[in-house]
PALUMGU-890189 format. One record per residue: x, z, y of N, C-alpha, C, O in turn; residue number from 0. Coordinates in nm, 4 decimals, always signed. Atoms other than C-alpha are relative to their C-alpha. Layout:
BEGIN
+----------+----------+----------+----------+----------+----------+----------+----------+----------+----------+----------+----------+-----+
:     n_c1 :     n_c3 :     n_c2 :    ca_c1 :    ca_c3 :    ca_c2 :     c_c1 :     c_c3 :     c_c2 :     o_c1 :     o_c3 :     o_c2 : num :
+----------+----------+----------+----------+----------+----------+----------+----------+----------+----------+----------+----------+-----+
:        X :        Z :        Y :        X :        Z :        Y :        X :        Z :        Y :        X :        Z :        Y : NUM :
...
+----------+----------+----------+----------+----------+----------+----------+----------+----------+----------+----------+----------+-----+
//
This chain:
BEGIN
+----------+----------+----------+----------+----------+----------+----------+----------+----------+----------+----------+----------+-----+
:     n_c1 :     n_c3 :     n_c2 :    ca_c1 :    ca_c3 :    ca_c2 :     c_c1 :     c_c3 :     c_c2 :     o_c1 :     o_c3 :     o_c2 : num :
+----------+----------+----------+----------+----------+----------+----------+----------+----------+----------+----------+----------+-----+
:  +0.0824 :  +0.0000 :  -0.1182 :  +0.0000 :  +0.0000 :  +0.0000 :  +0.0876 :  +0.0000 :  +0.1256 :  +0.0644 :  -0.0911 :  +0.2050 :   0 :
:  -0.0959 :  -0.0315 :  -0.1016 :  +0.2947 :  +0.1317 :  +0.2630 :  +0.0497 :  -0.1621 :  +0.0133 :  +0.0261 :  -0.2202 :  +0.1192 :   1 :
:  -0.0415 :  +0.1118 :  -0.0078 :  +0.4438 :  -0.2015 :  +0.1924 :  -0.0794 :  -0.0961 :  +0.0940 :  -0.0273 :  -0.1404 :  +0.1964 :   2 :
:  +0.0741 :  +0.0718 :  -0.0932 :  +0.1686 :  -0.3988 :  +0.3438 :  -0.0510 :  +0.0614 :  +0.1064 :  -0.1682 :  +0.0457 :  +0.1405 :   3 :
:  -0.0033 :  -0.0090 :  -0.1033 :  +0.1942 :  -0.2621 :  +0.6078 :  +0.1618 :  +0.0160 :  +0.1135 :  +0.1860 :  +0.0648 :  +0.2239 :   4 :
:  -0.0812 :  +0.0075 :  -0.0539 :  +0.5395 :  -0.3485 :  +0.6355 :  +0.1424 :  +0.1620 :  -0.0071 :  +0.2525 :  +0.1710 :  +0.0472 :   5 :
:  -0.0967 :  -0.1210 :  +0.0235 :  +0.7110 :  +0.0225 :  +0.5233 :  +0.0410 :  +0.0009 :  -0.1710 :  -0.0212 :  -0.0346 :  -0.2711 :   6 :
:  -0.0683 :  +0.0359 :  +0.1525 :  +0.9740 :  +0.0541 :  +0.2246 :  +0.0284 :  +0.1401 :  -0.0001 :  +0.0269 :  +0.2201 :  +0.0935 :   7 :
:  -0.0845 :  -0.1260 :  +0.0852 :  +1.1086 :  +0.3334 :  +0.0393 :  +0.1352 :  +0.0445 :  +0.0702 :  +0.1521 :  +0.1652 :  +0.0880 :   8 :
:  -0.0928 :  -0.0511 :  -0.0744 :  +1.4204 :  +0.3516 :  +0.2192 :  -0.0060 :  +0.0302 :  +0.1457 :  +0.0615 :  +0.1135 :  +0.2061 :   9 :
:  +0.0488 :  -0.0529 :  -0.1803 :  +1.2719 :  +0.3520 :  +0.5940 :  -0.0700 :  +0.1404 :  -0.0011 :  -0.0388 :  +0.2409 :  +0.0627 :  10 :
:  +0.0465 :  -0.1591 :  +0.0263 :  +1.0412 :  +0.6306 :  +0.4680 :  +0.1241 :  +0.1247 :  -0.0157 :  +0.1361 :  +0.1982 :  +0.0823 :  11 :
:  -0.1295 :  -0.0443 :  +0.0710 :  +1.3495 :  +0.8148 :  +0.3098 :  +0.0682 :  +0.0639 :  +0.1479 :  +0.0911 :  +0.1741 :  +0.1978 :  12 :
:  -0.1141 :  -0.0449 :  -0.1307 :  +1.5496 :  +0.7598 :  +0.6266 :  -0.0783 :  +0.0816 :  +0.0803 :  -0.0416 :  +0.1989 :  +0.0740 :  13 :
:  +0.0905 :  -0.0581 :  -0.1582 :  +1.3157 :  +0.8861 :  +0.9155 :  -0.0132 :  +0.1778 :  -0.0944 :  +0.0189 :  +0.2791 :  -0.0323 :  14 :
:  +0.0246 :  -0.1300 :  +0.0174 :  +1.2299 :  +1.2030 :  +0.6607 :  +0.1492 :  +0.1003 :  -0.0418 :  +0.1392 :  +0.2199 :  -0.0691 :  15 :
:  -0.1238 :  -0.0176 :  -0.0113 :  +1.6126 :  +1.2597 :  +0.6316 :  +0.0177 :  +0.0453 :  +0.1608 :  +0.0700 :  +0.1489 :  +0.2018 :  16 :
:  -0.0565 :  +0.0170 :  -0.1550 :  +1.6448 :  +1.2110 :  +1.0030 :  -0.0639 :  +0.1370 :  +0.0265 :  +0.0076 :  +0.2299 :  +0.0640 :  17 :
:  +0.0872 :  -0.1039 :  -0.0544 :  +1.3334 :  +1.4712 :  +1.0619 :  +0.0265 :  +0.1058 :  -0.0338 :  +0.0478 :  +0.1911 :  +0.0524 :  18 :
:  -0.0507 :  -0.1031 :  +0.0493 :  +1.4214 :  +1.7224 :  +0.7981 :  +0.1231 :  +0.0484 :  -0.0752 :  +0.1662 :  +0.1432 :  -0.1409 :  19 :
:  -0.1542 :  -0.0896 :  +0.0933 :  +1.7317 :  +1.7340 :  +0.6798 :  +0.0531 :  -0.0316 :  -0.1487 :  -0.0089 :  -0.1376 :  -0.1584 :  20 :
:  -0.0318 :  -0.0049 :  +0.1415 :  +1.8514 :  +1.7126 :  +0.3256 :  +0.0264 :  +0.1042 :  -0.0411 :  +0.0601 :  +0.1831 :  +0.0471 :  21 :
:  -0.0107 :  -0.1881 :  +0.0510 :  +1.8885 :  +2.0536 :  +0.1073 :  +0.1308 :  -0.0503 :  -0.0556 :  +0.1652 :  -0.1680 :  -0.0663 :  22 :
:  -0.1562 :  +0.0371 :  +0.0182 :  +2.2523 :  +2.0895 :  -0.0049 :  +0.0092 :  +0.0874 :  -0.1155 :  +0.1196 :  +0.0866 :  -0.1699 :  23 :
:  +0.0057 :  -0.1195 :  +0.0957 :  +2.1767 :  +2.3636 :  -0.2617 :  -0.1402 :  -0.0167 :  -0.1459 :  -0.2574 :  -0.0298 :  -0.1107 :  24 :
:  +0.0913 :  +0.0394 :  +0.0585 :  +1.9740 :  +2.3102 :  -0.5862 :  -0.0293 :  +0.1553 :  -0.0610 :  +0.0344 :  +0.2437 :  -0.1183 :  25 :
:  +0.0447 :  -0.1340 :  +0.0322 :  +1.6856 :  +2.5625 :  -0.6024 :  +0.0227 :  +0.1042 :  -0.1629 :  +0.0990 :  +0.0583 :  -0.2479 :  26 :
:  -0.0296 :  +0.0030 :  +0.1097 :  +1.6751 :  +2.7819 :  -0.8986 :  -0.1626 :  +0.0390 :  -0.0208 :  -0.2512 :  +0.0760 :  +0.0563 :  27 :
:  +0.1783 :  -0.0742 :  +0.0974 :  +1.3386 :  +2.8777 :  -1.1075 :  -0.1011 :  -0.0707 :  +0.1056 :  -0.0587 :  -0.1184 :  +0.2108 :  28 :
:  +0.0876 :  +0.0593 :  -0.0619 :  +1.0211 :  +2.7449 :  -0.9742 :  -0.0230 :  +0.0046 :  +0.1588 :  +0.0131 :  +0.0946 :  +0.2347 :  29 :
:  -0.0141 :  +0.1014 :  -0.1158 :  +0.9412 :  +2.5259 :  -0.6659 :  -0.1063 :  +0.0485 :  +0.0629 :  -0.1964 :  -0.0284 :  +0.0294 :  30 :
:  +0.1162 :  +0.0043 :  -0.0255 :  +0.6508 :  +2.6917 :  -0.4707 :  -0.0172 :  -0.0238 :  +0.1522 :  +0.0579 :  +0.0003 :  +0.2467 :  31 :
:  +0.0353 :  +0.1151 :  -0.0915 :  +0.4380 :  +2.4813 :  -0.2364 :  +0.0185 :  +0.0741 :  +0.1634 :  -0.0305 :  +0.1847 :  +0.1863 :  32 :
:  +0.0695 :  -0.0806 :  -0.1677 :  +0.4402 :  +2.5817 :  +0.1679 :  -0.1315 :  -0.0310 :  +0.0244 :  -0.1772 :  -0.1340 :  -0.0252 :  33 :
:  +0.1320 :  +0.0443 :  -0.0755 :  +0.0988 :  +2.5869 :  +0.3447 :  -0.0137 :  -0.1111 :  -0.0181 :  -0.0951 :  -0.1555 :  -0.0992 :  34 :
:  +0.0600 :  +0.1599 :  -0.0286 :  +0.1003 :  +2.2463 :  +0.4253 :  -0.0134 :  -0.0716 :  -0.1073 :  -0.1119 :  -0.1364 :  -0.1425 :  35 :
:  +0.0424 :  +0.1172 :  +0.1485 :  +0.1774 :  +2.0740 :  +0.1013 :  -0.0772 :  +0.0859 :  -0.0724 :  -0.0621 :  +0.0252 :  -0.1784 :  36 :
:  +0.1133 :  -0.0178 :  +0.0126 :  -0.1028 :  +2.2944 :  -0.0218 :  -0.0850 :  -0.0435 :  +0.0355 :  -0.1653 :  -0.0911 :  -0.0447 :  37 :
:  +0.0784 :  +0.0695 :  -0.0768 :  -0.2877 :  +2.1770 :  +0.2179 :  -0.0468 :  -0.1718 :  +0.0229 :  -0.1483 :  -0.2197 :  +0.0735 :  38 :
:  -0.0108 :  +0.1424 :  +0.0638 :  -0.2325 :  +1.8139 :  +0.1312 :  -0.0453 :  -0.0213 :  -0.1343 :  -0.1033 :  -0.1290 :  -0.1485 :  39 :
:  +0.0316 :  +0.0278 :  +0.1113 :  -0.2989 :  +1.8436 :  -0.2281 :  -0.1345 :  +0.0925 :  +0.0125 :  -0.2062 :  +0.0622 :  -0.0829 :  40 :
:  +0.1627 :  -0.0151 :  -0.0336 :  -0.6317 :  +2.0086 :  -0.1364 :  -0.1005 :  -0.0596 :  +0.0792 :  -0.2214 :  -0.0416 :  +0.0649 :  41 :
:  +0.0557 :  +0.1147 :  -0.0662 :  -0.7249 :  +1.7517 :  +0.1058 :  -0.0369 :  -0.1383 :  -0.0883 :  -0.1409 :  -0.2037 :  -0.0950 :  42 :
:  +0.0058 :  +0.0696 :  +0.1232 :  -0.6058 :  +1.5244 :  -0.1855 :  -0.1236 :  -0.0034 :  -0.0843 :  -0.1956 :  -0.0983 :  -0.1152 :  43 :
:  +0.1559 :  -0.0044 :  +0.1104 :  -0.8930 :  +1.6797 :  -0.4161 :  -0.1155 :  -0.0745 :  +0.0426 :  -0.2013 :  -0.1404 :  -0.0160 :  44 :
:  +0.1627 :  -0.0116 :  -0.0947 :  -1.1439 :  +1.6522 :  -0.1392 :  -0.0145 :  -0.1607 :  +0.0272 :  -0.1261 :  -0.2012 :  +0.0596 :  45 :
:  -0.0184 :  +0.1043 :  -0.0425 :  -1.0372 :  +1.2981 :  -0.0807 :  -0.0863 :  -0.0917 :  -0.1672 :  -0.1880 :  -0.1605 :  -0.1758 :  46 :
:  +0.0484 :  +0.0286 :  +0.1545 :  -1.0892 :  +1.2146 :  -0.4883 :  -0.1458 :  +0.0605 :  -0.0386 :  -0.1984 :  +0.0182 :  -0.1416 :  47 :
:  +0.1376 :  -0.0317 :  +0.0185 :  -1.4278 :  +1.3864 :  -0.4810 :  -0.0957 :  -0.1024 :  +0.0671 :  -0.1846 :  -0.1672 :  +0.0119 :  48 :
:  +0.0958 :  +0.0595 :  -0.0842 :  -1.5816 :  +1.2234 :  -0.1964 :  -0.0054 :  -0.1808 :  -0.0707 :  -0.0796 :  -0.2733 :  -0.0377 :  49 :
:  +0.0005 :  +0.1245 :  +0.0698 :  -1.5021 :  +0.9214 :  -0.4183 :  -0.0693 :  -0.0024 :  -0.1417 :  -0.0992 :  -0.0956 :  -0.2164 :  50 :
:  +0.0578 :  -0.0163 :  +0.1438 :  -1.6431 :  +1.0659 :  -0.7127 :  +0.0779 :  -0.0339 :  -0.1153 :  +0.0379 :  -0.1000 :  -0.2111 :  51 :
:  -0.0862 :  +0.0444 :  +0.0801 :  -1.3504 :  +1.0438 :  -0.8907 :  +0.1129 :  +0.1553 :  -0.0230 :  +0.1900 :  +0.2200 :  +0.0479 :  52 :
:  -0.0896 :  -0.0976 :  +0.0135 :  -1.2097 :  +1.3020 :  -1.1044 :  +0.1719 :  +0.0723 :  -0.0183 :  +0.2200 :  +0.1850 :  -0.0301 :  53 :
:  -0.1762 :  +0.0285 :  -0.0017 :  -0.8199 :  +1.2269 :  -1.1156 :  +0.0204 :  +0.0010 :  +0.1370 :  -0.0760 :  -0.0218 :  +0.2101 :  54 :
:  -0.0366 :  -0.0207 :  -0.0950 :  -0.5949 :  +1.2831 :  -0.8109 :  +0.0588 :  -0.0947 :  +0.0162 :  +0.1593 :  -0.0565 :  -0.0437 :  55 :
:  -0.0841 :  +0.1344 :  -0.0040 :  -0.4207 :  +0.9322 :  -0.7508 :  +0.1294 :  +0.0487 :  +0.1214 :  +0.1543 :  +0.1506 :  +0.1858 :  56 :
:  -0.1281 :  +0.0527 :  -0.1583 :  -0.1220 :  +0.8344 :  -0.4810 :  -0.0766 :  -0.0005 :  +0.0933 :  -0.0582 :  +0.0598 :  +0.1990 :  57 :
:  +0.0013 :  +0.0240 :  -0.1385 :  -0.3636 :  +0.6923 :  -0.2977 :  -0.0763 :  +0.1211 :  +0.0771 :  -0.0679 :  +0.1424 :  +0.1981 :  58 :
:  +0.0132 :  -0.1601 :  -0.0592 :  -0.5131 :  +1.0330 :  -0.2353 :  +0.0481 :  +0.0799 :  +0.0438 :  -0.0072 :  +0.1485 :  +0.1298 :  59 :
:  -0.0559 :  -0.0596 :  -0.0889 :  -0.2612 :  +1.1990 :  -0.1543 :  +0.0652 :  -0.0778 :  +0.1189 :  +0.1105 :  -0.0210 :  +0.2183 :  60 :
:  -0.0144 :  +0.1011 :  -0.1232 :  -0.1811 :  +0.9079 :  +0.0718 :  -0.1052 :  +0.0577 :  +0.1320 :  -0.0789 :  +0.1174 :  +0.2364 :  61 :
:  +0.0783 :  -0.0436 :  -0.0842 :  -0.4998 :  +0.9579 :  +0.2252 :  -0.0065 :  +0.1285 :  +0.0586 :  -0.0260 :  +0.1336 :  +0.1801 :  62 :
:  -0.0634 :  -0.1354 :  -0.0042 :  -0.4311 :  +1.3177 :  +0.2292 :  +0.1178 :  +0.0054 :  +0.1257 :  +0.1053 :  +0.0778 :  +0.2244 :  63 :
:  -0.1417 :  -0.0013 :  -0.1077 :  -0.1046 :  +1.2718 :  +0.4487 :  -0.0357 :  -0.0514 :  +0.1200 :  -0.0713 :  +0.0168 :  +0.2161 :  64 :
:  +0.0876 :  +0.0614 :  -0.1146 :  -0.2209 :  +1.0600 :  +0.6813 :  -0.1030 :  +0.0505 :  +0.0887 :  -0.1085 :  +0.0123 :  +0.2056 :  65 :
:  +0.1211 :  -0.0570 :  -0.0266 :  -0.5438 :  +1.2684 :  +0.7379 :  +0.0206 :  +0.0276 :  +0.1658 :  -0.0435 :  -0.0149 :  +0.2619 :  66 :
:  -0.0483 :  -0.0651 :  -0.1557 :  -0.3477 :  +1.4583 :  +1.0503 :  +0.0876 :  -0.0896 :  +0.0392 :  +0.1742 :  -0.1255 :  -0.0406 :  67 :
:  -0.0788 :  +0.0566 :  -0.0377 :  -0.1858 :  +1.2637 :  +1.2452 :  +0.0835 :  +0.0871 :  +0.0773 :  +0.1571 :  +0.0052 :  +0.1324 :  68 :
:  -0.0853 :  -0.0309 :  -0.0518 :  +0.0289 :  +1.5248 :  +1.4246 :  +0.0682 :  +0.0589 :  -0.1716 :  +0.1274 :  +0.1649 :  -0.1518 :  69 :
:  -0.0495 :  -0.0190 :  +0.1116 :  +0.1503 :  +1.5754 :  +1.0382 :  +0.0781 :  -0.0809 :  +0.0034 :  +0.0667 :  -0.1749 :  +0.0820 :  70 :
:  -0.1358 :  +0.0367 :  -0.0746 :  +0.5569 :  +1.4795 :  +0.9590 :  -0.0563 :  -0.1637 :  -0.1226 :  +0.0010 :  -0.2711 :  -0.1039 :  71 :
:  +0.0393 :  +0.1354 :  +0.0087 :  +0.3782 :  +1.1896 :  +0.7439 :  -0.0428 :  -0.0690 :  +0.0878 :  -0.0020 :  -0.1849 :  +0.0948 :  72 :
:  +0.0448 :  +0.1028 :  -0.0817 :  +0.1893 :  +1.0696 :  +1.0135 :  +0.0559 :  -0.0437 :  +0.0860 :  +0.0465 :  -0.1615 :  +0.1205 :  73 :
:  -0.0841 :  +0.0801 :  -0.0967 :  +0.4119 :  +1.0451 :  +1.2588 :  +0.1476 :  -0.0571 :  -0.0375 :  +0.2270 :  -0.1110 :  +0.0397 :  74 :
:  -0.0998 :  +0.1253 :  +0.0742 :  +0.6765 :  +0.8911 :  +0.9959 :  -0.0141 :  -0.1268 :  +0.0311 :  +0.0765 :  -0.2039 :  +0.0628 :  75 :
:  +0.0420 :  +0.1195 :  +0.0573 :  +0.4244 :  +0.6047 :  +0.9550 :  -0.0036 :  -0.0463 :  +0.1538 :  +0.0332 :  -0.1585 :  +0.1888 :  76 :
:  -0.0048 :  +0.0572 :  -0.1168 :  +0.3742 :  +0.6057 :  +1.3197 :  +0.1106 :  -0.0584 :  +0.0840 :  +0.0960 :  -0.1466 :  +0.1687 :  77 :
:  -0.1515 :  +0.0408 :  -0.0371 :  +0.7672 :  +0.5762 :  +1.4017 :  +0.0129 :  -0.1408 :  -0.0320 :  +0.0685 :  -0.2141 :  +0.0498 :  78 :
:  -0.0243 :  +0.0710 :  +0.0673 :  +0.7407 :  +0.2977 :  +1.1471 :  -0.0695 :  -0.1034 :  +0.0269 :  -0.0760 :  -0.2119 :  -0.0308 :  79 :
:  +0.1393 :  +0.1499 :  -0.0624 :  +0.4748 :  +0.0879 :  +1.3368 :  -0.0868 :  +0.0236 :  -0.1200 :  -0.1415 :  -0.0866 :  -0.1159 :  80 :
:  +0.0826 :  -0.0307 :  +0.0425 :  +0.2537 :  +0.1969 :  +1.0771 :  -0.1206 :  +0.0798 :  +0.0308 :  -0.1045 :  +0.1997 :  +0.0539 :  81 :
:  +0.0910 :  -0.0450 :  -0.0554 :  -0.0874 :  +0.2662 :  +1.1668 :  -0.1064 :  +0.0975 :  -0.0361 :  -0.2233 :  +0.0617 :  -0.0213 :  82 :
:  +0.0483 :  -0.0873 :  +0.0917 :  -0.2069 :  +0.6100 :  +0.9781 :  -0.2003 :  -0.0483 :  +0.0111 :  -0.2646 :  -0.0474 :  -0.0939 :  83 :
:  +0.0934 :  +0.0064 :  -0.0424 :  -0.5513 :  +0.5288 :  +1.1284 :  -0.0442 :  -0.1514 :  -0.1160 :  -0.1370 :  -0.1662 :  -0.1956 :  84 :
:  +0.0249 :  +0.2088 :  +0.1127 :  -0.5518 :  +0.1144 :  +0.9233 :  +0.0437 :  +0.0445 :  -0.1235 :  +0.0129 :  -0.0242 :  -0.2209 :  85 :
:  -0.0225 :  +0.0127 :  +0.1144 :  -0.4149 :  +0.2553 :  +0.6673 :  -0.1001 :  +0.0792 :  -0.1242 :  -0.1131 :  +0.0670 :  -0.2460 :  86 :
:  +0.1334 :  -0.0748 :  +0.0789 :  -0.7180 :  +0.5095 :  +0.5887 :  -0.0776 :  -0.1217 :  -0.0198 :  -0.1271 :  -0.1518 :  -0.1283 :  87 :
:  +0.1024 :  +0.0655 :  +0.0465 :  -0.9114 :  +0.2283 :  +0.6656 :  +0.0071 :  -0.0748 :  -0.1552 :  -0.0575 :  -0.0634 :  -0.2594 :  88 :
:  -0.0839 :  +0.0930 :  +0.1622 :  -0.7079 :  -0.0196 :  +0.3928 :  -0.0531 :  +0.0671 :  -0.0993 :  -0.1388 :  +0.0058 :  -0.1629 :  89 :
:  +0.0467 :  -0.0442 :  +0.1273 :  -0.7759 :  +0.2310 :  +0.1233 :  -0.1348 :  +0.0630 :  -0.0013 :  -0.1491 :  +0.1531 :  -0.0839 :  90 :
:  +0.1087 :  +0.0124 :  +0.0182 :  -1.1324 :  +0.2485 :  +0.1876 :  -0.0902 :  +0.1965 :  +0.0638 :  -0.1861 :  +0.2681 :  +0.0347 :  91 :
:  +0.0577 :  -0.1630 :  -0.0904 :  -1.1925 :  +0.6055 :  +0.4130 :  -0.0613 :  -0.0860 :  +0.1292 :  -0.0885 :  -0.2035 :  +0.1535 :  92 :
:  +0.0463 :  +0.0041 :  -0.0881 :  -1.3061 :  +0.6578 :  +0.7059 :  -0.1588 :  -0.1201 :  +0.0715 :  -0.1996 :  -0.1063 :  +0.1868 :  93 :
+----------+----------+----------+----------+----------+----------+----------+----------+----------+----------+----------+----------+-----+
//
């Protein structure tokens, strides 16, 4: 989907490098979520319901990310000339 609209795997990559950093230390024992990416994979659900669909896809949590636009996805996609707003539409929100 990112693709057609012109964003790759390594532009994403870079800009969330640029924004946050890279970790230099590999955690040990389990990975638990902050607020927000809670908050994304519960938007996620809500996104897969309103579709009537009981699996959580990509493009859900796509839609999910996107949702906020002062979120560090949205204004990735927005850096990226990507238009969080076309791209809900594209996958069939809003």
């Amino acid at each position: 989907m990112l693709e057609s609209f012109g964003v790759s795997y390594p532009q994403v990559r870079g800009e969330v490098v640029r924004m946050m950093g890279v970790g230099l230390e590999e955690p040990e024992g389990e990975i638990g979520l902050t607020g927000r990416a809670q908050d994304v994979i519960d938007r996620a659900r809500r996104e897969a319901s309103l579709r009537d669909q009981r699996l959580v896809g990509t493009e859900h949590i796509l839609l999910a990310l996107v949702h906020d636009r002062d979120g560090a996805a949205a204004r990735i996609l927005i850096q990226l000339d990507a238009d969080p707003v076309a791209i809900r539409q594209a996958l069939g929100a809003d």
